[in-house]
N, C-alpha and C positions, 0 to 999 in steps of 0.2 A: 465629374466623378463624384461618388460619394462623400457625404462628410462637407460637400460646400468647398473643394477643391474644384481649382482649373487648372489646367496641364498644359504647356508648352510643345509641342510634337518637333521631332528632330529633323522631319523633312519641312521647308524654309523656302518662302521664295525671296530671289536676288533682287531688290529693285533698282538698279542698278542700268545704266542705260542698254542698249543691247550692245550696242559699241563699247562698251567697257567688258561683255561678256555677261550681263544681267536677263530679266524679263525672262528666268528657267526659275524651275525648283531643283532643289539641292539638296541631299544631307548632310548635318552638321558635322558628325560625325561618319565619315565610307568608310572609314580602314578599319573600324572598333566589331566587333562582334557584340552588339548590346543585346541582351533577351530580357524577358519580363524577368523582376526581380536584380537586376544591376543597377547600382547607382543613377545610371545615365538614362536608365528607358525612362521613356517618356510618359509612363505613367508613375515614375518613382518622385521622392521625396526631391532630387536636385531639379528635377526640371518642372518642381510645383510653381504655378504662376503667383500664387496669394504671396508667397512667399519672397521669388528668386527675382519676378520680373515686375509686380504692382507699383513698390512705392517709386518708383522713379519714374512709370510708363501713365498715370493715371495724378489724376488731380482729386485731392481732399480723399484719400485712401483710409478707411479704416480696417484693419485686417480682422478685427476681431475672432483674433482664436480664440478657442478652450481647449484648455490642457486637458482639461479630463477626461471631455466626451470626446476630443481628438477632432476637432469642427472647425470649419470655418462660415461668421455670418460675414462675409468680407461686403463692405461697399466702396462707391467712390461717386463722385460726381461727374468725373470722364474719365473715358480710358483716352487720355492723349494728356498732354503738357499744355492746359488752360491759363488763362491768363493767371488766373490767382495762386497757381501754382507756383510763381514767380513773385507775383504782387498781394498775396493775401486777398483776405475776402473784399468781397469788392460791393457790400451794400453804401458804403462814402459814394463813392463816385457815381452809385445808379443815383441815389437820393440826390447828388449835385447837380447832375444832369437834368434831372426832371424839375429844379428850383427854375432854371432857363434864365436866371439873375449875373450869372458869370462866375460867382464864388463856388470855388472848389475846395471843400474841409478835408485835405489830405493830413488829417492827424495821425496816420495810421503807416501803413509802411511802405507807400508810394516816397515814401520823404527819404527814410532809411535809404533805400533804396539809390538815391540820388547821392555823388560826392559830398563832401563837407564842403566844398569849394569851389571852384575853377581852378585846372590846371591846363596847366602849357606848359610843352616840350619844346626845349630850346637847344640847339644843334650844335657843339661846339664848336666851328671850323678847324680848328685844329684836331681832332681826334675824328670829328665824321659822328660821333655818339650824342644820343640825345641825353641832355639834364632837366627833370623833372625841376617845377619851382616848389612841389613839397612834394612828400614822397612817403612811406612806408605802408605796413596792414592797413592801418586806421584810414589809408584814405580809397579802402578796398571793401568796402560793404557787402555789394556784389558778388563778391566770391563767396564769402559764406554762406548764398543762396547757392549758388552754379557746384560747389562743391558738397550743398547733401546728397547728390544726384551724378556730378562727376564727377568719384571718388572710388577709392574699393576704401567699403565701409560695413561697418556691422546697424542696423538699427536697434538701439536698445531700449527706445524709449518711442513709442510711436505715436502719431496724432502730433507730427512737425509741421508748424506754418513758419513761410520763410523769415517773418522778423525774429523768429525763436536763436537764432545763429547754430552753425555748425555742431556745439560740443553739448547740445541741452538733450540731442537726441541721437549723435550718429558715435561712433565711434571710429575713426578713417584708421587704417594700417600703416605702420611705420613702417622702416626700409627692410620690413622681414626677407629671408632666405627664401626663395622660391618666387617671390613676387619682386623683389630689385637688385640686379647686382651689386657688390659692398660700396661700387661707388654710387650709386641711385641710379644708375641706367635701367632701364624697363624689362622685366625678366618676365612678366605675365600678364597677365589686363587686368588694369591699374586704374583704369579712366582719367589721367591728364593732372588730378589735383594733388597729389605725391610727389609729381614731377616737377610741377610748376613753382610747387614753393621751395624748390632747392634751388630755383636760378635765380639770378641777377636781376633779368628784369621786376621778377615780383618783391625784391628787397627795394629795387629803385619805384615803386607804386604802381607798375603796369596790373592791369585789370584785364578781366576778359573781354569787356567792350570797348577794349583801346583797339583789336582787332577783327573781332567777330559784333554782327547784328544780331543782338540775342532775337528781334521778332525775324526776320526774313531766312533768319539760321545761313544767313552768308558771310562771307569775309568780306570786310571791310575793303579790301582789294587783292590781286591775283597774282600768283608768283612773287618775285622779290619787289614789287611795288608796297607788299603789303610791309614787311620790314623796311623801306624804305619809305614811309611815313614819319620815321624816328630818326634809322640811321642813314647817315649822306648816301647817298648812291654813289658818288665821284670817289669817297673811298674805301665803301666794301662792295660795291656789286662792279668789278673791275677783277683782273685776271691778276692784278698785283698784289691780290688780297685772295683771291680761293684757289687761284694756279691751277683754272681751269678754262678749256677755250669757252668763249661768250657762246650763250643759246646752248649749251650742253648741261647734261644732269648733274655735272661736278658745280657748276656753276651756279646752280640753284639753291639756295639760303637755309632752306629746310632739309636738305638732302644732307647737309653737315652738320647741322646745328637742330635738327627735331628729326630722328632717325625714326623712320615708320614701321610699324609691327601690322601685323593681317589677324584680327581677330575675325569668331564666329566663320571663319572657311572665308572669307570675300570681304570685310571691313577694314582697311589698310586704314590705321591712326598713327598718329605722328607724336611722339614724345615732346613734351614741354618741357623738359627741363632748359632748353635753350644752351646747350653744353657746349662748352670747348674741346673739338677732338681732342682724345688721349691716348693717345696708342702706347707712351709711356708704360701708361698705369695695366694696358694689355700682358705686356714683357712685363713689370714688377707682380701682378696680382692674376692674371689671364682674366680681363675680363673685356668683349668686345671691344671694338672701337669703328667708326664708321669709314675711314681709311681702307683697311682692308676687308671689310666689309662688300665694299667695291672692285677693288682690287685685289679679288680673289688671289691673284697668282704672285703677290708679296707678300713678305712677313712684315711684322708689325714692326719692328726694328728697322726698316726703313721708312716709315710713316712717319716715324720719331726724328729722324735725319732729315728727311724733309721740310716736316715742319718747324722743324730747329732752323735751317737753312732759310727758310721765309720769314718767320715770325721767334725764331730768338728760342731760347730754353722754355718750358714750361711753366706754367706758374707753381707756387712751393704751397705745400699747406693743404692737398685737399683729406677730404674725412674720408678716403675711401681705407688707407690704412689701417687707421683706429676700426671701422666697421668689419676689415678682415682679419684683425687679429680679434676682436671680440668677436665673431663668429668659431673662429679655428682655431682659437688658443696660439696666437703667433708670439713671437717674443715682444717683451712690454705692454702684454695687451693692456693691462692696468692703467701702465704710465696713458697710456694713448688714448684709452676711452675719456679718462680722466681731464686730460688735455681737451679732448673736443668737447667735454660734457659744459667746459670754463669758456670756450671760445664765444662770443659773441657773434662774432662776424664770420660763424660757419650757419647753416640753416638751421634753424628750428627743429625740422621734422631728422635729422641726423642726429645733431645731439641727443633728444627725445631715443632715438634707437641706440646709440650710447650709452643710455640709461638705464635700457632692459639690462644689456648687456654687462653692464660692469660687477652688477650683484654675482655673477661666476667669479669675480676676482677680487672681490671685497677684501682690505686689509684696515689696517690702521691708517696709511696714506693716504686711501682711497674715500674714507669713512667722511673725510668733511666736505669731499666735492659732492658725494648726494645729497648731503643733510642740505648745502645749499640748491642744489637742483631742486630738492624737495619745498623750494619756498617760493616755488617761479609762480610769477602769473600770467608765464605762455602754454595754454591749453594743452597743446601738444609736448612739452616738457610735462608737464603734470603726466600726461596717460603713459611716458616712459617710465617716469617712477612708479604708478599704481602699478603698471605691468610687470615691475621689475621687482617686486616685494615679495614676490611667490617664489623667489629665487634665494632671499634672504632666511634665514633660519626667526623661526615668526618670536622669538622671546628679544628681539633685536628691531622688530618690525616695526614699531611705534616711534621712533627715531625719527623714520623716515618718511611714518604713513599717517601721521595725524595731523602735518599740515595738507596734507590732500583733502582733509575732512571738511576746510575750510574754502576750497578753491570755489570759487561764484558757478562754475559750470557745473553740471549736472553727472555728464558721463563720466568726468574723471573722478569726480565725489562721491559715486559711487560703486566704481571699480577700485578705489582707495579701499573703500569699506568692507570689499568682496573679498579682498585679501590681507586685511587685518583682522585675526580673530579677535572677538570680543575680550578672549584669558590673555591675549596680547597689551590690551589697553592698562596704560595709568591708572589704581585706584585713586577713589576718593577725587577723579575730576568728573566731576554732574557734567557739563560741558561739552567736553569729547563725546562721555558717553552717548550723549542726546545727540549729537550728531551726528555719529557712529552708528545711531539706533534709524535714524532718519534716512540715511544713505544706504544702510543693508536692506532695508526694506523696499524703497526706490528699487536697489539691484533685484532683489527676489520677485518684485513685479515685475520688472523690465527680462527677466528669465522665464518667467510664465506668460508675458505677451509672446514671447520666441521660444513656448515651449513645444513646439514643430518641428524642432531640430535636435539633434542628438546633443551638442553642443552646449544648450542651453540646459538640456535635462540632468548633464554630467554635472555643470555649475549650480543647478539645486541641489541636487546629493552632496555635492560636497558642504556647500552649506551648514546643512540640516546634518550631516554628519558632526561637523564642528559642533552642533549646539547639541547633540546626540542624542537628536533622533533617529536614530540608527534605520527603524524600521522604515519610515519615509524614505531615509538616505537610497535604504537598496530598492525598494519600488520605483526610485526616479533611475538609477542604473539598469536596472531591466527594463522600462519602457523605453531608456535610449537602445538599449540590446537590441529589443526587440523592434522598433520601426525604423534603425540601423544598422543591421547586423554587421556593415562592414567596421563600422565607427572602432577604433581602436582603446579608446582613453576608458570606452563605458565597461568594457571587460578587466583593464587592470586598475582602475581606481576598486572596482565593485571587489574585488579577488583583496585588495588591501584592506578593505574595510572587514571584508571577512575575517582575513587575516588578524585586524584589533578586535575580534571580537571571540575570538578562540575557534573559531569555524576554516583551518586551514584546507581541510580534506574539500570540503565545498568552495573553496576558491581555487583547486588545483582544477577543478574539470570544467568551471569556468574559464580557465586558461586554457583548457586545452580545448573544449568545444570555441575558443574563438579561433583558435590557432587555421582551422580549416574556411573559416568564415573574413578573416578581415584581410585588408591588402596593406598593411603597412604591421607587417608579424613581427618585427624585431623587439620589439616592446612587450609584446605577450612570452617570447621566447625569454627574455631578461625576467621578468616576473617571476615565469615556471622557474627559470635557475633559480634564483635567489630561493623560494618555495623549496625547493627539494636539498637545497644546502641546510635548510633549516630542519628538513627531516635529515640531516646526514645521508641522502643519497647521492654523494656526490658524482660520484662515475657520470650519473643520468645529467644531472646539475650540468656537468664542465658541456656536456653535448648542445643544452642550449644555450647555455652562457655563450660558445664560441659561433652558434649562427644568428645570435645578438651581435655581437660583435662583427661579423663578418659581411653584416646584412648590406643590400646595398643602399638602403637608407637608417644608418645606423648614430653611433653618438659616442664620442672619445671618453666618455664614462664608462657605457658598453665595455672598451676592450679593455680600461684599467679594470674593472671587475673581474674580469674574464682573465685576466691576467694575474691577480690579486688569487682568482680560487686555482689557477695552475699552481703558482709558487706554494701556495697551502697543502699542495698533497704532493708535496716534490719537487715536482717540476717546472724549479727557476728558469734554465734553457729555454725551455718551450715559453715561457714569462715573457722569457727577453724577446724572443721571436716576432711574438704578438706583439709586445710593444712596439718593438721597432716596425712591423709592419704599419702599425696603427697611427705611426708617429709621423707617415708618412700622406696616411688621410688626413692627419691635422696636426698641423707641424708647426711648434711650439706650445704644444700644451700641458702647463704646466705639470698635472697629475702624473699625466705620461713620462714627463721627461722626471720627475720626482722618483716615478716605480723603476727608471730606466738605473740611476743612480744608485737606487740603494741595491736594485738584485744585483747590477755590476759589480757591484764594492763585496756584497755576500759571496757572490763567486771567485773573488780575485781579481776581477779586472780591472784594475786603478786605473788606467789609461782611459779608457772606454766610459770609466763613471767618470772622470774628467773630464771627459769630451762631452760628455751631458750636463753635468753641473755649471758649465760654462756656456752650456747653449740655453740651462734655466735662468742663469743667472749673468747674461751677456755685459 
């Protein structure tokens, strides 16, 4: 296509044996109605290859965009997974080879590459479980190569060779909403490395080549032989252990323990987390569980009974709690983030999502478990906090965001930077500043290598907003407007900045030319309210304020707002309605139950603002 684009097309062949149902073409999407100009065709921006599908399909990728002329001069050295894809460039070993003397000068990252050690797994007899002789990240190199590649990741920093590690160029997704259940269970395609570092085994130092041939792309061995290199066979691959008959699908190790998803129409991948069913956690939070996953025709409250009848009560403690009360505003979300943010001995990458989260519930209590989060030097705690500053009120942000300034890795030093304004910082320290100064900059090229995407365009305007250049700010929100018109964020940031700039009328019909244009309207609809509250046209206001609110991908701010301009022109009852509706979308949140109290108590109804104050404050 023009411009130095390659396109991905929708129709796909299976390769897949024919006995499996392969050796056809397919489309990826049947049931969708896509036409020229939808996100999805296949000539649009999501199904660009420079983009969507290069760096991970191709060895020594440079994508070389330009933001300006809109181009790509993209090269690579193969379109497939080369050796040095994995091992770096590999002029050592041609040059060793051809000495014909036997010395190999592996200075380079064939060594990396290699354990620090020798390990052996030793078997307990009494438990059936293997015990690592050393054990944790550090003796997991490898991963940091297998996860630029199988992760859901952002690239922010391109031209990654693999001794660079994980955090100098990628930025991986924490346990967000939409991509993992609150308890880390697989909610989207994920790619394996999300999952993998919430189990056990990757805390006990299991690597991906304790079971997979990274060259032959096979398993180490087939069905429960393959866990059965670790763990005894005499006491998990037995019926007294899965309470399942032998040679049956209940009985197979992965079918409990790495519950499989079918991406792309016909790719059936297996979750790594390596979990313990929970059917529990289904009945307290509703979130799957692979019991009755299977067993369609039970509820999860017998899964719990059973498994309790086999293997005893559950284990106590896990982080799926904390992760749904900071999603839904549940009761103690605070106490609970907080707690997991202190845990040691909960995963990394959960805490780190704990992190985002707890900036919604910031108090005085809360205020010294960041400040120490904010000192971690586990990569993925850092990108919690950097993420989670934008959620903080920014005259507060330096607290929390200036040792991020310092962390050795690259992504989060400069997503720390992204989100601390400069009128944020400490005067009179040279120091921060210069670092501060080094890291935004890093970020604003790392947003101009990705400025192909709406995403990245909105994070320059903002920027460049901050330092106010106002007129660049909206040139970069119109070009994401424009080669995304469904993109949500590039119509109401641009409408706000209008708005600080005295230009309200010209950000009212930016709201409403997107209102027809994007698929996630709830946010254009909140905008327009808040707008037209400001012109005192409330009547029109309360209209979109309540299909904000009401939207079916909405946000417990939404209905207190909406709730907040009801009570404003009278109408406390219809107040409480909405709350209470809302309170039902996300039940315990604080705001809510706060607006539930006071309009109750305004009304008269002691009882009822009782019954709230005691569910804010349990």
């Amino acid at each position: 296509m023009p411009g130095g684009r390659l396109q991905a097309l929708s129709i796909v062949w299976d390769s897949r044996a024919k006995a499996e149902g392969g050796q056809r073409w397919y489309h990826l999407y049947p049931d969708e109605p896509i036409r020229a100009g939808d996100e999805l065709h296949w000539t649009g921006l999501n199904q660009n290859w420079n983009f969507m599908c290069a760096d991970c399909h191709s060895t020594n990728l440079q994508k070389n965009y330009d933001v300006q002329s809109d181009t790509y001069a993209t090269t690579w050295n193969e379109i497939d997974v080369g050796c040095e894809a994995c091992h770096g460039p590999g002029q050592q070993h041609v040059d060793a080879m051809q000495k014909q003397d036997g010395s190999l000068p592996f200075h380079g990252f064939s060594l990396t590459l290699s354990r620090a050690e020798p390990r052996a797994w030793a078997i307990d007899p009494q438990t059936g479980s293997p015990q690592p002789a050393s054990a944790g990240p550090a003796m997991q190199p490898e991963l940091q190569v297998c996860a630029q590649c199988h992760s859901r990741r952002a690239t922010q920093f391109h031209g990654a060779r693999p001794e660079d590690g994980l955090f100098e160029h990628f930025l991986p997704s924490l346990l967000s909403e939409g991509l993992y259940h609150v308890d880390g269970q697989v909610a989207n395609e994920v790619y394996v490395y999300g999952s993998f570092v919430q189990s056990a085994m990757y805390h006990a130092g299991v690597t991906c080549s304790d079971c997979h041939n990274p060259h032959s792309l096979e398993r180490k061995a087939e069905g429960n032989a393959l866990c059965g290199q670790c763990h005894l066979p005499a006491t998990f691959d037995t019926e007294a252990h899965h309470g399942h008959p032998e040679d049956s699908a209940g009985s197979q190790c992965v079918n409990c323990h790495m519950p499989a998803s079918t991406f792309m129409g016909v790719d059936e991948r297996q979750a790594h987390s390596f979990r313990i069913p929970r059917p529990d956690l289904s009945v307290s939070l509703g979130v799957p569980n692979v019991c009755t996953d299977c067993h369609s025709d039970r509820e999860a409250e017998w899964a719990v009974e059973s498994l309790r009848e086999r293997h005893g009560p559950p284990p106590e403690g896990h982080f799926a709690s904390a992760i749904h009360a900071g999603r839904y505003g549940g009761p103690q979300a605070e106490q609970k983030l907080a707690q997991l943010i202190r845990n040691q001995t909960q995963p990394a990458i959960a805490r780190a999502t704990a992190a985002t989260l707890l900036p919604r519930y910031l108090s005085q209590q809360s205020v010294p478990v960041l400040q120490q989060a904010s000192q971690t030097t586990d990569p993925l705690i850092a990108l919690g906090v950097a993420l989670g500053l934008q959620d903080i009120p920014e005259q507060y942000r330096a607290f929390f965001g200036i040792p991020g300034l310092y962390d050795e890795h690259r992504v989060p030093r400069s997503l720390t930077a992204s989100n601390l304004p400069e009128s944020a910082l400490p005067p009179n320290q040279a120091e921060v500043g210069r670092r501060h100064g080094a890291a935004l900059e890093d970020y604003i090229q790392s947003q101009k290598n990705n400025g192909d995407r709406p995403e990245s365009l909105v994070n320059l305007a903002g920027i460049y907003g901050q330092r106010g250049a106002f007129e660049r700010a909206e040139t970069y929100y119109r070009l994401a407007m424009a080669r995304a018109p469904w993109y949500t964020p590039a119509y109401v940031n641009l409408a706000d900045l209008l708005r600080a700039r005295g230009r309200d009328n010209e950000g009212q019909q930016v709201l409403q030319d997107a209102l027809g244009r994007v698929h996630d309207p709830a946010p254009i609809e909140h905008s327009l309210g808040l707008l037209l509250v400001r012109q005192q046209r409330l009547d029109q206001a309360l209209d979109h304020l309540g299909r904000a609110a009401n939207a079916a991908v909405s946000s417990a701010r939404y209905a207190y707002v909406y709730a907040v301009a009801l009570d404003s022109v009278g109408r406390t009852a219809d107040a409480i309605t909405a709350l209470e509706s809302a309170l039902r979308r996300y039940p315990g949140d604080p705001q809510i139950l706060s607006a539930l109290v006071g309009y109750h108590r305004q009304m008269g109804n002691t009882a009822q603002a009782s019954q709230y104050q005691r569910m804010l404050n349990p």
